[in-house]
N, C-alpha and C positions, 0 to 999 in steps of 0.2 A: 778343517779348513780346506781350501778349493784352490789349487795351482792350475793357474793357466799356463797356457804355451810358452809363452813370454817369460818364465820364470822356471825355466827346466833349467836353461842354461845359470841361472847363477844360483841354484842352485847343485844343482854337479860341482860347479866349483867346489863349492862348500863342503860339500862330502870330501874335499881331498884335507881338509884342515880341522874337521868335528871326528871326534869319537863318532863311532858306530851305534854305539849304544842311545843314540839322542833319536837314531832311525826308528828303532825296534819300539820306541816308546808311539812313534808316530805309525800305524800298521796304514790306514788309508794313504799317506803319504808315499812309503815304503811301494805301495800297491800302483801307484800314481807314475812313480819312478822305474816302475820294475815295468808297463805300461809304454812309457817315454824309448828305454833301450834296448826294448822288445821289436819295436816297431824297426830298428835296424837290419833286423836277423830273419830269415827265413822261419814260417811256420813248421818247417821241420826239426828244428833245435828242442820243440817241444818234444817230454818223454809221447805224449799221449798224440804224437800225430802218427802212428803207426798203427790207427785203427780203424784207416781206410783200405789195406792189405788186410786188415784182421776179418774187416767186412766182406771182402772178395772171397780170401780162402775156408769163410764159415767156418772158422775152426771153435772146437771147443774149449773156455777159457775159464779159469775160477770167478772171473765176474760175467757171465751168461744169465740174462733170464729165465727166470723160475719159468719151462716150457708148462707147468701144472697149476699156476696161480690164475692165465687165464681172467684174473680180475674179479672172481668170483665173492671176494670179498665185500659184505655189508656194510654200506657207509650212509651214513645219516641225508636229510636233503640238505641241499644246498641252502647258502643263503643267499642274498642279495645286496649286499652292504656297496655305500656310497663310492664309488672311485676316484672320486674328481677328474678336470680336467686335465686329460694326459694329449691335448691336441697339438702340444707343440713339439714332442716327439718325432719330429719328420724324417723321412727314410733320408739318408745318407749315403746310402747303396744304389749302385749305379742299374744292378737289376732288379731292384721291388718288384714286386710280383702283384699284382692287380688285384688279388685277390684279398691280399693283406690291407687292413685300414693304418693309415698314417693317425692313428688315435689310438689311446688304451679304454677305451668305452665300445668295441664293438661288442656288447653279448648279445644282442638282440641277432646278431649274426650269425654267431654261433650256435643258438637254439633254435633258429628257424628252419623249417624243414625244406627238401629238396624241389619245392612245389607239387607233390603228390601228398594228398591227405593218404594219413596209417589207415588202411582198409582190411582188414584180416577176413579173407573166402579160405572155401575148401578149395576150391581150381587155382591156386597160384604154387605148383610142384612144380614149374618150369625152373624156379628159382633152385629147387634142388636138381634140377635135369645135371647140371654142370659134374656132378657125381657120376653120372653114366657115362660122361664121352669121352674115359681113356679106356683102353682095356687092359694097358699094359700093367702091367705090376711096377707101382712105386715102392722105391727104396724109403723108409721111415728116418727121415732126417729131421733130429732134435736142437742140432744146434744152431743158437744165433747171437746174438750180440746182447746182452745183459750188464748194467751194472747194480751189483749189489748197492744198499743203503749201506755207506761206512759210517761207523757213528763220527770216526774220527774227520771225514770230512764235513760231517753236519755243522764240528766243531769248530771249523776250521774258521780263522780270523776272516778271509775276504768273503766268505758264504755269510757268516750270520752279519757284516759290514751292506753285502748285497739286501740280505733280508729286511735290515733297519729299515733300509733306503722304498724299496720296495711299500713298508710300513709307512711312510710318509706320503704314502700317492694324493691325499685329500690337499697338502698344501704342496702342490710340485713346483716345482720353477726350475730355470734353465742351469742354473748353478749344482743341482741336485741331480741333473739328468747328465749334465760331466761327469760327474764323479761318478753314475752308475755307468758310462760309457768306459771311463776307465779302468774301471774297474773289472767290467765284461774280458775286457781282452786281455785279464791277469788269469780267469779263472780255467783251467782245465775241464776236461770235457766231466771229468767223474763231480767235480765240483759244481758244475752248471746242471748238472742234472739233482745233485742233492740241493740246491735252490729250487729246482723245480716242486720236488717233495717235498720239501718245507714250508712250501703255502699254504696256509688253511684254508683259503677259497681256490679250489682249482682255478676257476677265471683268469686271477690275477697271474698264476703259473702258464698261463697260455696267451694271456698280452704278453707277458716278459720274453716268453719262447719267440712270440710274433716280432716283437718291439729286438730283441738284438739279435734277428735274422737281416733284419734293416739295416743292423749297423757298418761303416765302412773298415775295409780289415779283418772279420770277423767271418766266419760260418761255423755252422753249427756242428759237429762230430755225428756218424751214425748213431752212435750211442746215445749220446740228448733226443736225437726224432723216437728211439725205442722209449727213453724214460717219461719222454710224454706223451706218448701211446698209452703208456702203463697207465699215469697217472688219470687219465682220461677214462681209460676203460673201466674206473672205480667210479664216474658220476655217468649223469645223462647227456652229458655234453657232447652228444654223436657228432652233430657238425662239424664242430669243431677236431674230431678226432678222424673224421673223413678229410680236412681240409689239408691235416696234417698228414696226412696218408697220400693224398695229393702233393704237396708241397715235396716229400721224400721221392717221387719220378719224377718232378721235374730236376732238381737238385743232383738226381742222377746216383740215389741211396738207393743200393737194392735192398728190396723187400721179400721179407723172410713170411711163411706162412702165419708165425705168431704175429706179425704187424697188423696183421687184418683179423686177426682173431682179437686184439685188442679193441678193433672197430667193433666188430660183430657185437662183442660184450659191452659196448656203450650203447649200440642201438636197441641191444635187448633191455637195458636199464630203462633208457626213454620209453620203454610200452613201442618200439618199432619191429616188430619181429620180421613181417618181411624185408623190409628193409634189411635187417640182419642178414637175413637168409639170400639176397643180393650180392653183399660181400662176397659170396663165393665166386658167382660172376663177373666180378671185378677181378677178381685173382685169376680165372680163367682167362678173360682180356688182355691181362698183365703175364701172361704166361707163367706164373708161378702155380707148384705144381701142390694139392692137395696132398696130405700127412694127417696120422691120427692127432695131433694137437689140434687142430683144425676144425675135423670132424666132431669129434668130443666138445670143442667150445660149441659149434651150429645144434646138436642135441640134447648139452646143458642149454640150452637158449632155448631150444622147444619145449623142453622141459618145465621150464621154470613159465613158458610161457601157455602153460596145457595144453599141447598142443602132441602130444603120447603119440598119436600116428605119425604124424609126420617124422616125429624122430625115430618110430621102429622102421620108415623106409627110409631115411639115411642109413640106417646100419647094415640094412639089406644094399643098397647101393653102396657103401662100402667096401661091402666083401664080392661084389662083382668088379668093383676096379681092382681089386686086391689090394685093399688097404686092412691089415688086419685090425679088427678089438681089439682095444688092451680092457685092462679091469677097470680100468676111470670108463671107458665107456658104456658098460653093461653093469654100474654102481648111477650112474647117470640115470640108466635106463631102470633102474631099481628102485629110485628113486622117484621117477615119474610113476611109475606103476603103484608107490605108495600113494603118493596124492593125491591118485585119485580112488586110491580105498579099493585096489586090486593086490592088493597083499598075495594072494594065490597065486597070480599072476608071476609077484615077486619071488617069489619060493621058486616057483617050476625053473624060472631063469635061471636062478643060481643052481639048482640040480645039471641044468643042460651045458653051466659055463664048464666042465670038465672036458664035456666030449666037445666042446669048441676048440678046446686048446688052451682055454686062460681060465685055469680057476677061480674060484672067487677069495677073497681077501677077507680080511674082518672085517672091513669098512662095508663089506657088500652084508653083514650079516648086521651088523651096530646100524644100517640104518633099518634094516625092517621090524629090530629090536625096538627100536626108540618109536617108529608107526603104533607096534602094538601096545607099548606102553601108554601112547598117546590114546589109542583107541578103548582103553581097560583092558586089555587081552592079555590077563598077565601070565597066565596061568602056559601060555604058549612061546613065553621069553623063556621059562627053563626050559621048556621043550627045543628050543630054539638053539640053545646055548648046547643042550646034548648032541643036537644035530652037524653044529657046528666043530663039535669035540671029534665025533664018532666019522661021520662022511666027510667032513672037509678036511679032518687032519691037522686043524688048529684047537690048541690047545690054550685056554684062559689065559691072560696073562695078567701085568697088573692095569695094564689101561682095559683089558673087556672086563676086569672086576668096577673099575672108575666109571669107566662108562653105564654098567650097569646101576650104581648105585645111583648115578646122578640122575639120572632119565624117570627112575622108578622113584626118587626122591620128587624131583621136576612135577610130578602126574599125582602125588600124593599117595604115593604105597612104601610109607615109609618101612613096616613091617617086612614085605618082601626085601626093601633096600637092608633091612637089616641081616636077614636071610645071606643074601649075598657077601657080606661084607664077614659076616661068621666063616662061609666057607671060604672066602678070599684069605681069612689069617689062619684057620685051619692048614691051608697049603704053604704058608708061608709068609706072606703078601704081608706088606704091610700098609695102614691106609693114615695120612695125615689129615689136618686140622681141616681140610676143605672139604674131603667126603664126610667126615663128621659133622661138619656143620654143614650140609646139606641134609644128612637124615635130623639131624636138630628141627632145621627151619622145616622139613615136613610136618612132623609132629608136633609140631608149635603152630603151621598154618592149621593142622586139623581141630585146636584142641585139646591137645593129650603132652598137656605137660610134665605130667608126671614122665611119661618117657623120655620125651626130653631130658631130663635134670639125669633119670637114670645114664642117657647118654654122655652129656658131660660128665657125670663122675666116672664112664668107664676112662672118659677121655686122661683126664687126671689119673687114674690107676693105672694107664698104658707109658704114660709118660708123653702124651699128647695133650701138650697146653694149650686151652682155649685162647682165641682172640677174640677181639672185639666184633667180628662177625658174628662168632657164637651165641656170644651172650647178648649181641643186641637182637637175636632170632628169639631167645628167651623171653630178652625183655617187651619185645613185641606183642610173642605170644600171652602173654601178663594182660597185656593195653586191649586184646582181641577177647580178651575173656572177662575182661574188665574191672579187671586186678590191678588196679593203677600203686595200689601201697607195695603189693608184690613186687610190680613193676621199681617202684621205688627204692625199696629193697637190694633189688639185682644192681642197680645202678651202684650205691654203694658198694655191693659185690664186688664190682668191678674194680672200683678205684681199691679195696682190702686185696685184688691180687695184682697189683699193678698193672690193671687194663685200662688204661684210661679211654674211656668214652669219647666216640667220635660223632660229628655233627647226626649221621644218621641214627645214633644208640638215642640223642636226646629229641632230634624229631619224633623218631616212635614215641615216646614218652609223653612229648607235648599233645602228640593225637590220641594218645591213652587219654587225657586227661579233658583236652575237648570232645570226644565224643563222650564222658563220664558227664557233661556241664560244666566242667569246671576251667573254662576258657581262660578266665581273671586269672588263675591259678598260674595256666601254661603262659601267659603274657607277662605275668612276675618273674618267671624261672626263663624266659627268654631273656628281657632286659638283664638278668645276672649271666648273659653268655662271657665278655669278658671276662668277666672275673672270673669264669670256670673253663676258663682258655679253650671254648669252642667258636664257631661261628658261624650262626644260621645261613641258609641257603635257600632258594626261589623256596625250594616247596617246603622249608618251615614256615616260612610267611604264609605260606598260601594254605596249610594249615590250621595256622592259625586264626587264618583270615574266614574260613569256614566255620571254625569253630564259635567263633564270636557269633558271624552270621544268622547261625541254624539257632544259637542262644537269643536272638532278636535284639542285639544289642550291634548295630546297624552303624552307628556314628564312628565306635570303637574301630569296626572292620573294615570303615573307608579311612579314618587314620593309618589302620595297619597298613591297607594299600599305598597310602602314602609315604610311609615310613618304607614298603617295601623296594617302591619306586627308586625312592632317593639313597639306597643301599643299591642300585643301579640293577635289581631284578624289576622285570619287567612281568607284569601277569598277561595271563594270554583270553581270546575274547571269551571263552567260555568262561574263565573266572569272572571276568567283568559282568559276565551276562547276568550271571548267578544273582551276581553282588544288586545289579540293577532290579531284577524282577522280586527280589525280597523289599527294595526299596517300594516298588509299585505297588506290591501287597500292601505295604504299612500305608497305602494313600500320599508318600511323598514323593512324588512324579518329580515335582520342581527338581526335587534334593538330586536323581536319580539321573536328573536334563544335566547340572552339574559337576557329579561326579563322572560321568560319559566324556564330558569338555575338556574335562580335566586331563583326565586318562590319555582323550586325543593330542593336548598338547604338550602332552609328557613324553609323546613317542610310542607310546603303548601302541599293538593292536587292535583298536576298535573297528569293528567290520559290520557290516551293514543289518549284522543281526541284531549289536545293539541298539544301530539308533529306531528298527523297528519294533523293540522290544518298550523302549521309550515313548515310541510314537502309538502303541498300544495302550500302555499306559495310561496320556492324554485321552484316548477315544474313549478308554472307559470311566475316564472321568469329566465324559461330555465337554472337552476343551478340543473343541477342531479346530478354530481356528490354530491355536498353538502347534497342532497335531500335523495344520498343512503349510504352517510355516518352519517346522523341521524337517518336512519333504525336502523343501525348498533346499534345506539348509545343508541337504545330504549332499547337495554337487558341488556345492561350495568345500567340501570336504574331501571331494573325489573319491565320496561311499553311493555306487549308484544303486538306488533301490531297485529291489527283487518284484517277482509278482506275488509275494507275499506282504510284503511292506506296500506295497497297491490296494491289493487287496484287504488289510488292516481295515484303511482310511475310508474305502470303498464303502464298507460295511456299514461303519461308523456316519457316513454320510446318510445310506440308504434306511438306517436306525431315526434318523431326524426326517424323514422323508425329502430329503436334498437331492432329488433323482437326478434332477439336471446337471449337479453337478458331480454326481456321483457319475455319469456319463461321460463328459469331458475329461475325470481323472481316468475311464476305462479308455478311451480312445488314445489321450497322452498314454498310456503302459504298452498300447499295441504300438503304437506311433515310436517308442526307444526297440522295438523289438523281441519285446517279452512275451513269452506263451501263456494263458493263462491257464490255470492247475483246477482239478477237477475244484476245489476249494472256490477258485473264483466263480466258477462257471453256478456251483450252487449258491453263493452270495448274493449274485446278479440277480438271478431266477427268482429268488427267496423274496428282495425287496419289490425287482418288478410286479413281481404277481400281488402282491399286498397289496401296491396301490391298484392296479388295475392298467397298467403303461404296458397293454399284451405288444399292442404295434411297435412300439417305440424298443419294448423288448428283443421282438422277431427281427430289426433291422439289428440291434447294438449284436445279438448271436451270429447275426450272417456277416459280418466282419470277425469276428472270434474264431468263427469256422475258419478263416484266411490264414490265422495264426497257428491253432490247437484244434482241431477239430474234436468237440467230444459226440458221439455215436447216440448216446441218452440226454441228450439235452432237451429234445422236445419232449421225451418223456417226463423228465425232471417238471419242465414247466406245467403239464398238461395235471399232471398229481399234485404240484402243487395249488394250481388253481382251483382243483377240484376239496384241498383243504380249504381255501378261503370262500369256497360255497362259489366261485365262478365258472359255473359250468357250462354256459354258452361260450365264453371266449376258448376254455379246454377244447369243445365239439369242434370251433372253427377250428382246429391247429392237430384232429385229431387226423386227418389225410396225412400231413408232415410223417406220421407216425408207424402209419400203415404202410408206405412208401417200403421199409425195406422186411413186415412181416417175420420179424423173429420173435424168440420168445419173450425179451424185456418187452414188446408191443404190447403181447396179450395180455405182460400182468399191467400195462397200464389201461388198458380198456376193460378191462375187468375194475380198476381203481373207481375208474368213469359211469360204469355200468351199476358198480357198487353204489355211487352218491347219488344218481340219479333214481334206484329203485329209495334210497334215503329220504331224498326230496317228494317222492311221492311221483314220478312220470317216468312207470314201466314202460311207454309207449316209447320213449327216448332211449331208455337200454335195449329194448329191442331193436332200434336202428343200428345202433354200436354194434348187437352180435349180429345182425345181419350184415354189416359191412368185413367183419372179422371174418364172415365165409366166404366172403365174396373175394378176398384176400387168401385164404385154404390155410385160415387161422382158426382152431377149433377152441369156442369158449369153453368157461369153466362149466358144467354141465350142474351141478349143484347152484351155481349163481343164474342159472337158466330156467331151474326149474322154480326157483325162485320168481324170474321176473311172470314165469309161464303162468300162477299162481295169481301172480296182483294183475298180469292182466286179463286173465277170467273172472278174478272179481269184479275188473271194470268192464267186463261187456265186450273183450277187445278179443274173444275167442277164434277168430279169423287167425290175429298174428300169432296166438297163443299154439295153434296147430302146426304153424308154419315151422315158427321156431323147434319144435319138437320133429317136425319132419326134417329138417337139415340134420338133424343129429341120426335119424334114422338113415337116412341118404349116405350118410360119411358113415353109416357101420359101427355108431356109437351108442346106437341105443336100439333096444329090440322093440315091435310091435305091441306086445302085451306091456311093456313098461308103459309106451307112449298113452296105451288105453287105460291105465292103471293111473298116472298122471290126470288126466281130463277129465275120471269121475271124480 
């Protein structure tokens, strides 16, 4: 429930004459009240307003940012989910800042670039210039402001009260946005930031940031601006994470190197590298002074963005301000040098990292390990591994036995993984259920089950019990070799050693069993998932749903879809697409327009592949008008057709000889924007020259050129005409061709030259190769002597001489050939 203002005072009262205990039952309440007699007391009463001095004197604290996390962490895309209206949210705050929207819907905000489009040259080093303009030697200063993720404040009553509220955004109202207001000004700063990490959609973690920076009473702790730095510098949200980096100088929060290294690591997510590489100059602006966490973020960012030189001269500019390498930045640089398949490269580094002063680490050996493995090189991992023993002075331990196993499992050398894993328990090492069942699923990816099985039994004999990973590796490997009874088999297995099988053990199962045919089969043993206390997931459906499919049994697999639907999995548009073009096969386009409708008003991803996959459909079953009234029907859906879905219809019209209107739909595809693709360009060509519309042609290409130019189009045309036996309209269009004299010219005058000696008028290919000299195009000399031939036999021995003299002239044919020729 919701106390207004008006009801503070009697309640207070009330607390003097209630148990206490009636409070604790009420936590929002409690939160409400603690809110009301807050507002008396100076923000210094709070424990956590003393880390404004914490922020001046940089000291180092047990809750400080991971200076090493940098953000490098892999996280999925984002999504886009509904926010509703958050417009009446209005700042409260006597200094709003301009830049903040009085709304919780600005993303379009947040994701729009600076007004400069991402341009990536090789002359844009200015951006690292800012590396050259100290000379002094900086001091290497780590520490900044960090809070750890506490589990216990994740837990915490007014955080996950916050988060509910938060969850409510689709139905907001004024009542709802009290009680988050209230709530705001209970929460301490370590608490507002673990709100912050608790959103599954970042977005929503950066309205809230935005939304109660607005509120009155309230500002934000340094530490909240770091946790949503962090939290940003995990998606592509630069804007937004530069707005906030913004927002921290005016507010008058100093910024620590890692602030803008969390920008940098957002810009580099969005594909903005220089952008990224800017960031540095913005720190120069701001007078903050360059540190190796800094330098290491801007060369992991080159890195990852292939961009190997630019990061080997940051590290040379480095070591001329005096900022030294540490081993995160020459494992960075180890790194790039693998990816791009310079392994050698990689090696000489780590030889040289000694007399640098910073030897190399394992981490610098485990990634060139895991390159070669990637590459087949296995044979140079033990090499590798002795190298690492004997000169580096690191000795195996049980993560370079882990490592090893897994990478060489990963690539499928389970043998070698096994190699490894001998010598690992030979010295002591011991390895559990996770390295083993990595070398398992090798051996079962390859094939070779019987190894397998020997593995798990050594597993049992070490006193390493299998899990349900194990054996669903097994039972996998059963369904790949198409041992579905095997398969079956293992599954009781499992349940005789109290493994109970997990949705993934019986998915494999069920794709054992439809890729065997026997689909009916896996759609019986799904419907009995309750009873065997599992529960299917998106990709058992989808599954299943293929499996039906490829079985031709089409009706069953758009019910599965349906049933998949209303189990609240959503298929994605390639399944549909699938689903659709089996249906077109079978001739039920209708069934196929349907199931598409369906899908779209279900929420599904239908995307503009299907409805041309559809609209395909129709064309090949001579239904255009239907075919042009689901064009239509594409905007209405807000699916804008491609120049492939143009071009379908196009085809399909110029198949009925509908040129006219095959024209007004090429002009409407120029007319939204679209380029068309070398596919159209042969389409057009294909029907015009069939009918004989050369002119009509030549104008509809001289607008195409505006859009797409293609280079062979009058080639295209002039070969094809000369298939349809039109070789007078070819000859007019062959000047277009000669115009820029390359070699695709000559094979098409040679095309020309070919169907003309065909038709029987070597007089006409002779004009062709004599225009082709006159161009310093030499014809084909075999098709010359050819034409030389038919025109001696027609009396035309004059051109016949000529043409053998031009090849003489240009140094291509000797005298006595020419005489050897004419008798």
């Amino acid at each position: 429930m919701f106390f207004g203002r008006s009801c503070y005072l009697r309640i207070g009262k009330a607390i003097a004459f209630e148990p206490t205990s009636h409070l604790v039952e009420h936590p929002l309440t409690c939160a409400e009240l603690a809110a009301f007699f807050s507002s008396f007391s100076s923000r210094s009463s709070d424990p956590s307003s003393d880390f404004d001095s914490k922020i001046k004197a940089r000291s180092v604290e047990s809750d400080d940012f991971d200076a090493t996390s940098n953000g490098y962490d892999a996280v999925g895309k984002l999504g886009a989910p509904d926010l509703g209206d958050w417009s009446f949210l209005g700042s409260t705050k006597n200094d709003c800042e301009d830049d903040q929207s009085s709304k919780f819907d600005i993303f379009d905000d947040i994701e729009e670039p600076d007004g400069e489009e991402e341009k990536d040259s090789d002359d844009d080093d200015d951006d690292l210039m800012v590396l050259g303009s100290s000379n002094r030697v900086h001091e290497q200063k780590e520490n900044f402001v960090r809070v750890e993720g506490d589990e216990d404040e994740f837990r915490h009553p007014l955080v996950r009260e916050v988060c509910r509220l938060l969850e409510l955004r689709s139905g907001w109202n004024p009542k709802l946005e009290g009680q988050l207001r209230n709530l705001l000004r209970s929460l301490k700063a370590r608490q507002v930031c673990a709100v912050l990490r608790s959103q599954a959609d970042e977005r929503v973690a950066l309205e809230f940031f935005y939304w109660a920076d607005r509120q009155w009473r309230y500002k934000h702790y340094p530490v909240v601006y770091y946790a949503m730095l962090e939290v940003l510098s995990k998606t592509k949200l630069c804007q937004g994470a530069k707005r906030v980096l913004r927002l921290m100088a005016r507010r008058g929060i100093e910024r620590s190197p890692e602030a803008f290294g969390y920008v940098m690591v957002s810009y580099s997510r969005a594909g903005k590298l220089r952008h990224a590489m800017r960031v540095l100059t913005l720190m120069q602006k701001a007078g903050v002074e360059l540190n190796v966490s800094i330098c290491n973020t801007a060369i992991h960012a080159l890195v990852m963005g292939n961009k190997l030189e630019k990061a080997l001269r940051v590290l040379e500019r480095m070591q001329l301000v005096g900022i030294a390498p540490n081993v995160v930045t020459y494992n960075c640089l180890i790194k790039g040098y693998c990816e791009v398949h310079r392994v050698e490269d990689a090696l000489e580094l780590i030889d040289e990292m000694p007399s640098r002063g910073c030897p190399p680490d394992k981490v610098s050996y485990y990634t060139v390990m895991g390159f070669l493995c990637k590459e087949k090189r296995v044979k140079e991992v033990r090499e590798l591994v002795e190298k690492m023993t004997n000169d580096g002075g690191l000795l195996p331990d049980q993560v370079t036995y882990n490592n090893l196993v897994h990478m060489l499992s990963k690539h499928g050398y389970g043998d070698e993984a096994v190699e490894f894993l001998r010598e690992a328990e030979d010295k002591g090492f011991r390895f559990d259920k996770v390295g083993y069942s990595a070398i398992v699923h090798s051996f079962c990816k390859d094939g070779r089950i019987d190894m397998a099985k020997e593995i798990v039994n050594e597993m049992f004999s070490k006193g390493c019990t299998p899990d349900v990973v194990t054996y669903t590796a097994v039972l996998n490997g059963y369904c790949r070799l198409g041992k579905v009874d095997q398969a079956k088999k293992m599954l009781q297995h499992m349940y005789k050693h109290g493994c109970k099988p997990n949705t993934v053990s019986y998915t494999a199962l069920l794709n054992g069993l439809c890729r065997s045919q026997n689909s009916l089969e896996a759609r019986e043993m799904m419907n009995m998932s309750e009873e065997e206390w599992w529960t299917p997931n998106a990709i058992t459906y989808s599954v299943l749903m293929h499996g039906l499919r490829r079985e031709g049994k089409l009706v069953e697999a758009c019910d599965m879809v349906r049933e998949m639907v209303n189990k609240g999995f959503l298929p994605n548009p390639v399944e549909i697409n699938l689903l659709i073009q089996s249906l077109c096969r079978e001739g039920k386009i209708n069934e196929a327009k349907r199931f598409m409708e369906e899908c779209l008003n279900k929420g599904c991803a239908v995307n503009v592949v299907n409805f041309t996959t559809v609209i395909h459909g129709y064309c090949q079953k001579d239904d255009l008008e239907t075919a042009l009234s689901l064009l239509d029907d594409m905007y209405l859906s807000n699916k804008h057709p491609d120049a492939i879905t143009y071009t379908t219809v196009i085809n399909a019209l110029g198949k009925k000889g509908r040129i006219q209107e095959a024209t007004k739909l090429m002009i409407e595809m120029l007319g939204k924007g679209l380029d068309p693709t070398p596919v159209t360009y042969r389409t057009v060509i294909h029907w015009y020259c069939q009918t004989g519309s050369v002119d009509d042609l030549v104008k509809l290409l001289e607008k195409m050129f505006l859009r797409q130019n293609c280079k062979t189009a009058y080639n295209q045309v002039i070969e094809k005409l000369c298939s349809f036996g039109k070789l007078e309209e070819a000859d007019k269009l062959l000047g277009k061709v000669l115009r820029t004299a390359a070699r695709v010219d000559a094979k098409t005058c040679h095309v020309l030259m070919d169907s003309y000696l065909r038709k029987g008028t070597p007089l006409s290919a002779y004009k062709v190769a004599c225009r082709m000299f006159n161009r310093n195009l030499i014809p084909d000399l075999k098709l010359c002597e050819k034409v030389t031939k038919r025109l001696m036999s027609e009396g035309n021995s004059k051109e016949a001489d000529n043409l053998m003299l031009r090849f003489v002239e240009r140094g291509c044919l000797s005298h006595q050939h020419q005489e050897h020729l004419q008798s």
